[in-house]
VMD Tcl script that draws the C-alpha trace (Angstrom):
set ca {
  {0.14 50.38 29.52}
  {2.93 48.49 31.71}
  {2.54 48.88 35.21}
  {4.92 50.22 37.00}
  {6.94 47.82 39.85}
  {6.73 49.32 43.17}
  {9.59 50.81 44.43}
  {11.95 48.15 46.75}
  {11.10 48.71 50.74}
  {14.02 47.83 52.59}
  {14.54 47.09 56.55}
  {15.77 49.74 58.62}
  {19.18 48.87 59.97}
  {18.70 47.36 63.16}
  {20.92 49.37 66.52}
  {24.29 47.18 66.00}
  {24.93 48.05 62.92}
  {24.73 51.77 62.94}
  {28.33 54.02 63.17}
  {29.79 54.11 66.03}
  {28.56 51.88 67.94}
  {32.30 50.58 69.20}
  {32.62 53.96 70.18}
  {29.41 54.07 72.52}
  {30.68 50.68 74.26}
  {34.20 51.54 74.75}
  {32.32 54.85 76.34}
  {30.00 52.21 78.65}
  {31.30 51.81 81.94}
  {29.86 48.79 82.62}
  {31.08 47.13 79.19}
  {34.51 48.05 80.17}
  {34.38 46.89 83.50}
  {32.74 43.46 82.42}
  {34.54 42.64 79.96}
  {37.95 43.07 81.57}
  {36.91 40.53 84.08}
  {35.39 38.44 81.65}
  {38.63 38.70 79.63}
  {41.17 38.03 82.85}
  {38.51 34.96 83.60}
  {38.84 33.35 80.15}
  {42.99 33.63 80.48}
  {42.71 32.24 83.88}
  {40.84 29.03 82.19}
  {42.88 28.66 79.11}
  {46.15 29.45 80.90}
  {45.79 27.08 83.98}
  {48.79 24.70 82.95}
  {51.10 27.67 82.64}
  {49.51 29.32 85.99}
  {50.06 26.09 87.98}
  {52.36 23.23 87.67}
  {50.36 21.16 90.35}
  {47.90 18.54 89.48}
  {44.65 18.99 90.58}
  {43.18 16.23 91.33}
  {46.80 15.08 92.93}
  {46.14 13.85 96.42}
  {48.33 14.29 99.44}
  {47.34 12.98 102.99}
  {50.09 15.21 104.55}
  {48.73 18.08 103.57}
  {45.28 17.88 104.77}
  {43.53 21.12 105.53}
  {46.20 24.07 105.39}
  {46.07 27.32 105.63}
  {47.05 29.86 102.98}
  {50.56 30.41 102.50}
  {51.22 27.29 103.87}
  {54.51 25.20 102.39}
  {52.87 21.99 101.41}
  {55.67 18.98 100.20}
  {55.34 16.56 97.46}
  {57.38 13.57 95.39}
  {57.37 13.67 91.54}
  {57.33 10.53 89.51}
  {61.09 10.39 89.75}
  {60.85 10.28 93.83}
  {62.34 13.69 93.80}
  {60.84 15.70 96.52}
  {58.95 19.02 95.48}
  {57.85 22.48 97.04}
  {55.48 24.40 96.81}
  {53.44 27.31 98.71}
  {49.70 26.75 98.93}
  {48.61 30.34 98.00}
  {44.76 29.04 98.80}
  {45.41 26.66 101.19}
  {44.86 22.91 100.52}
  {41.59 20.89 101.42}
  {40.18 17.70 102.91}
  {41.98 15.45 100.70}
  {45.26 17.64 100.71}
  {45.08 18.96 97.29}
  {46.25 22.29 96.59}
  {42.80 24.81 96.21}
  {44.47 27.29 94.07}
  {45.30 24.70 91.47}
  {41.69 23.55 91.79}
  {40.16 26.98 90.83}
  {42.17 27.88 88.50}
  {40.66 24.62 86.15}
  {37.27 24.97 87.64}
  {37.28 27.88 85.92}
  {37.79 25.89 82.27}
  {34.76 24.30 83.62}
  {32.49 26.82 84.65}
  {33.00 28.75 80.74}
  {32.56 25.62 79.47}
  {29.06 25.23 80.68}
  {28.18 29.25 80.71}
  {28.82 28.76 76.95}
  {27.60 26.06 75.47}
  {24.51 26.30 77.17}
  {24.22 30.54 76.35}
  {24.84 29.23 72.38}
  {22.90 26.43 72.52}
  {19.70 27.85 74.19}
  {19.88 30.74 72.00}
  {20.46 28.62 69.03}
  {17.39 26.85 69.56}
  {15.10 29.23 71.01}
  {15.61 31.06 67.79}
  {14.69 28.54 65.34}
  {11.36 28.11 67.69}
  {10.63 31.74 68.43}
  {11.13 32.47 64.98}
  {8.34 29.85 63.70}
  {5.95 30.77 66.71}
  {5.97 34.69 65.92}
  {5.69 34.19 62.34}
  {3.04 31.57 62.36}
  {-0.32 32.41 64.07}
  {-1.69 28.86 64.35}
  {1.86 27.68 65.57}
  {2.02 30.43 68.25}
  {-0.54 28.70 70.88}
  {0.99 25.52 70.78}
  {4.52 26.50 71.33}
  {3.92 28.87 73.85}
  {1.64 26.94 75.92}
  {4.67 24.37 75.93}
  {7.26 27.28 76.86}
  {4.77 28.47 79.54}
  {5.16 25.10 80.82}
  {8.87 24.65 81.44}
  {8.88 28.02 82.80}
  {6.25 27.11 85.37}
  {9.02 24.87 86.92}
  {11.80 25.62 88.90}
  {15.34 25.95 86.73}
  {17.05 24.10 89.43}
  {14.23 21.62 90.06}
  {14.45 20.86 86.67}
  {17.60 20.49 85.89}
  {18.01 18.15 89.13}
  {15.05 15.90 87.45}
  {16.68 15.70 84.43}
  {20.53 15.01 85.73}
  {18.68 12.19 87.73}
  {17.07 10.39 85.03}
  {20.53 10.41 82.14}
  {23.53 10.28 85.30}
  {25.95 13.61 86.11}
  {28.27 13.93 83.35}
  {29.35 17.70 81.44}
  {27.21 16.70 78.63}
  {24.25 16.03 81.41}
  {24.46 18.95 83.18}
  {24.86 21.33 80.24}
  {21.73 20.07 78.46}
  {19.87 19.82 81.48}
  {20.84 23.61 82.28}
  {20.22 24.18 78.32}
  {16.43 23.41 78.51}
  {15.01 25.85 81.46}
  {17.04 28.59 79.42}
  {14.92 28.10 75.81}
  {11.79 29.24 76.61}
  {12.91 32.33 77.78}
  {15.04 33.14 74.65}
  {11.54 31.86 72.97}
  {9.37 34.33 74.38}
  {12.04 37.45 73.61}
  {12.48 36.34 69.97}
  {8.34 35.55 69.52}
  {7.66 39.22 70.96}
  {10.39 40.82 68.89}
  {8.96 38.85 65.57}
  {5.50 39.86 66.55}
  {6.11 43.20 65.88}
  {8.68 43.20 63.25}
  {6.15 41.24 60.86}
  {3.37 44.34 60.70}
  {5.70 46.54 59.83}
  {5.09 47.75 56.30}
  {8.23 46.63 55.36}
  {7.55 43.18 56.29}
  {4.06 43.37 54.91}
  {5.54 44.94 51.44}
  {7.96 41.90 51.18}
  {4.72 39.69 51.71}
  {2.45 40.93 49.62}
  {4.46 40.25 46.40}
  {5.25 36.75 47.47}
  {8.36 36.75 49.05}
  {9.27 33.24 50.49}
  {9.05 32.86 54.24}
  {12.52 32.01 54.64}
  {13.67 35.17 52.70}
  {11.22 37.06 54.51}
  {12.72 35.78 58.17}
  {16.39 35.65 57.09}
  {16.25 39.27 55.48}
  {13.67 41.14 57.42}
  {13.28 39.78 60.79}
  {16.39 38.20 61.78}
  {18.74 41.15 61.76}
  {16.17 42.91 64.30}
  {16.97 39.93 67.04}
  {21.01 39.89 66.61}
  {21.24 42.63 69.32}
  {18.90 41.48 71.73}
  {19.94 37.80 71.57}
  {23.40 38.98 72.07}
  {22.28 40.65 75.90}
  {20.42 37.72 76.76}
  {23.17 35.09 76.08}
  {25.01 37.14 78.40}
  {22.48 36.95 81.12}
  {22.43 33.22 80.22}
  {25.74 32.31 80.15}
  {25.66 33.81 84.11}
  {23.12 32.14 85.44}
  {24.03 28.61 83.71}
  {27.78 29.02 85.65}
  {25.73 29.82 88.90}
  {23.41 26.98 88.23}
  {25.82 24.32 87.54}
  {27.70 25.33 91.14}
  {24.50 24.84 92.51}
  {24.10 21.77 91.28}
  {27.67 20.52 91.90}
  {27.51 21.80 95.18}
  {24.17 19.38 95.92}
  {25.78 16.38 94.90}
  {23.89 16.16 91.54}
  {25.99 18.25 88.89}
  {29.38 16.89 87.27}
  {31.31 14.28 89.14}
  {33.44 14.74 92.61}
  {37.09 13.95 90.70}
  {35.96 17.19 88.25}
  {37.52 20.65 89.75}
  {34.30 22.43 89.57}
  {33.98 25.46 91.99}
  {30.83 24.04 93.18}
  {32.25 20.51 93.69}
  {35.41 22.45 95.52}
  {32.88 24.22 97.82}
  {30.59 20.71 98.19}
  {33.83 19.31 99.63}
  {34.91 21.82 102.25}
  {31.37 22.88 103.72}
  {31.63 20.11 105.89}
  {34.66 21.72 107.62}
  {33.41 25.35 106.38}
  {33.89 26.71 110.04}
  {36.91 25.16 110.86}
  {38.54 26.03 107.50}
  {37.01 28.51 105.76}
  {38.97 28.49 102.77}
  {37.99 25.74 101.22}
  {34.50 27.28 100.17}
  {35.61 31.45 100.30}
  {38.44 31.11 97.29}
  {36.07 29.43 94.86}
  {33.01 31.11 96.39}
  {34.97 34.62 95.65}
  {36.16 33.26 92.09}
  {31.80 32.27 91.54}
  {30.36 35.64 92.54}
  {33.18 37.32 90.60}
  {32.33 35.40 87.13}
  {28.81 35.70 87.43}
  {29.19 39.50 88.14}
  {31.25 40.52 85.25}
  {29.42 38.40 82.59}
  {26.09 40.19 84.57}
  {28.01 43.51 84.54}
  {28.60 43.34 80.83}
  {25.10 42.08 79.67}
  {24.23 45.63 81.37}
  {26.01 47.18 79.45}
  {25.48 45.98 76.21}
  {21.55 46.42 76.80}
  {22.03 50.08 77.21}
  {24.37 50.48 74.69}
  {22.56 48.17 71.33}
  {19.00 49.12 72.84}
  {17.76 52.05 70.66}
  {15.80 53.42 73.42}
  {18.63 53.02 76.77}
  {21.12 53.94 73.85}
  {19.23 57.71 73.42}
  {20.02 58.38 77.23}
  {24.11 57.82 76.70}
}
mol new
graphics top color blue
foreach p $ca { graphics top sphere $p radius 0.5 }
foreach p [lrange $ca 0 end-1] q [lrange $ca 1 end] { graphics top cylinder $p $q radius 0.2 }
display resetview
């Protein structure tokens, strides 16, 4: 008498994928607040050379220190002489602040993310193999628990030190402090996908690992990983104005908003300017991308998205 096969057990569809969820986020607040700014922020970045025809890292001795709204004068390569209003002022060095934001802010997404897809990239992979693999799981933790033992910033500085400040620099060493903390999300998620009895099912009649993660496990961490690369991609743009603004991030000649407030704190009470517009332009970024990581939690979480 054949035995009968046992009937396929397939994975419940994870939160993203079930109807209507564009409907729920367009509904969020939060999602639609965040992701405006987000959205104006990116255009800002990409459209710099159509927002501003100075040059930012164009020096002028004349026009050291002025006030917003002041009329600063230049010379072009031709000798002709040029006009301009300073809508943020200009700084120590006499170049125009606006102009200077306005690319900082190519900059600052830049590093918020690279580092967000990079650090979830890898902590993946690693929380993945930890979660699934019991005698893995004490190793690789007990490594993760180490990093996060240390200060982000105290890291990152060590780690600038030791390879010099360049972008590439800055956004591994901001890259690293992030990974265990994607780890430990993706490790606890995995943990308790694999005894479900779906997972077990797929198992128990030799399913290879690999299928088993990319099928059954994987689609479970899409919506999580996509809130915490948000939260990333925040605190990577404040942490590489912190460490521009120390002296130890990318270099001076870079328009960086924390190399733009590094430069004017020393005359922060004098002018106040030169650290307010890019300080504004900071808490601004890192409060939309926070704004829409809310937002995104409540809505793909199963359990915040039964309250909306």
């Amino acid at each position: 008498m054949t035995a009968l096969a046992p009937p396929a057990i397939e994975a419940p569809a994870v939160a993203a994928s079930k109807p209507g969820v564009l409907r729920r986020l367009l509904r969020n607040t939060s999602v639609l607040i965040g992701g405006v700014l987000v959205l104006v922020i990116v255009l800002t970045g990409l459209a710099a050379p159509l927002l501003t025809s100075a040059d930012p890292a164009a020096i002028n001795p004349s026009n050291r220190n002025k006030m917003p709204g002041f009329e600063t004068t230049s010379r072009d390569d031709e000798g002709n002489k040029i006009t301009r209003i300073a809508v943020m002022g200009t700084d120590s060095l006499g170049r125009d602040i606006y102009t200077r934001v306005v690319y900082g802010a190519r900059v600052s997404l830049v590093v918020g993310v690279s580092v967000a897809v990079v650090s979830v990239a890898i902590g993946l992979f690693i929380g993945l193999l930890a979660g699934y693999f019991r005698w893995l799981d004490g190793v690789v933790m007990r490594v993760m628990d180490g990093l996060m033992a240390i200060p982000a910033i105290l890291l990152a500085i060590a780690l600038v030190s030791l390879s010099g400040a360049s972008l590439l620099t800055v956004i591994l060493a901001v890259t690293i402090p992030e990974v265990p903390r994607v780890v430990r999300l993706v490790r606890s998620i995995v943990l308790s996908i694999r005894e479900e009895p779906y997972v077990e099912a797929a198992i128990s009649v030799g399913t290879p690992v690999a299928k088993v993660l990319w099928r059954h496990v994987l689609p479970n961490t899409i919506a999580p990983l996509i809130v915490q690369a948000t939260f990333i991609a925040g605190a990577a743009i404040l942490l590489e104005a912190i460490l521009s603004f120390l002296g130890v991030g990318i270099p001076p000649e870079t328009p960086t908003w924390g190399n733009i407030m590094a430069e004017g704190r020393s005359v922060f009470q004098i002018f106040p300017h030169n650290i307010l517009y890019p300080g504004m332009f900071l808490t601004l970024t890192v409060l939309a991308i926070n704004l829409l990581g809310d937002g995104l939690r409540d809505t793909l979480d199963p359990r915040m998205s039964k309250r909306l």
